[in-house]
N, C-alpha and C positions, 0 to 999 in steps of 0.2 A: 504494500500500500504506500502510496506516496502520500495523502492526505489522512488526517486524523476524521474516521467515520461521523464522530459525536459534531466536534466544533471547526471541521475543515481547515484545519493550519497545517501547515507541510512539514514533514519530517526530518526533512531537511535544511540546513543552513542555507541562504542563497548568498550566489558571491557575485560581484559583478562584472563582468567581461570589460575589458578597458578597448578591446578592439573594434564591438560593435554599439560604439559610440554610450556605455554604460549603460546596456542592455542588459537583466538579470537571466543569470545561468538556471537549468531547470534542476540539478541535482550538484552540491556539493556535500560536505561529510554530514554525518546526522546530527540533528541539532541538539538530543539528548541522549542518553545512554541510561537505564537503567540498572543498578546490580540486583541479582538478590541472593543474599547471603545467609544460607540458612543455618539456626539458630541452637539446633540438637548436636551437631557435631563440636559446633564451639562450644556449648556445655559441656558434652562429652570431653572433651580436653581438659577443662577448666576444673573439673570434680576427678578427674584420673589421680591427682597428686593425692593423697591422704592429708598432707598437711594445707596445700592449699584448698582441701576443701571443707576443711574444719572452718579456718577463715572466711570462707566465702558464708557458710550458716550460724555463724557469731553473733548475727540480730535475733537469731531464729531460736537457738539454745542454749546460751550464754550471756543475752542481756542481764541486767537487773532490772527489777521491776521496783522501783524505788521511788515511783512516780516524779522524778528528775528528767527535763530535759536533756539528756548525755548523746543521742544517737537518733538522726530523722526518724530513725524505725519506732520511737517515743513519742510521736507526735499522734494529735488524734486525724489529721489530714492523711497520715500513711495506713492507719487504720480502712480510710475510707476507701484506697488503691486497692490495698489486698484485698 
């Protein structure tokens, strides 16, 4: 597809030709590029180590509950997240 279906904008970057008097070209590189980077494998890594994965559940198992602001995860706004 060269045009976006929904709101018709082109997919591509246009560049302008200097030869045919600043005429725009119909196709130069794309004007976006999406990643998508999925999110199991990098957790997978992140919880492999034993010690860093103590670390990474320190809000979860190891706060205190001391009703102290000490750690976002204290707040009642992160209550509302989880």
């Amino acid at each position: 597809m060269k045009k976006c279906p929904k709101c018709g904008s082109s997919q591509y970057k246009q560049k302008r030709n200097s030869e045919d008097n600043g005429q725009i070209e119909k196709e130069g590189s794309t004007l976006k590029v999406v990643w998508y980077l999925p999110i199991v494998p990098r957790l997978k890594r992140l919880f492999a180590n034993p010690k860093d994965a103590k670390n990474l559940r320190w809000h979860a198992t190891e706060r205190r509950c001391d009703r102290l602001l000490g750690h976002p995860a204290d707040s009642m706004q992160w209550k509302n997240i989880v």
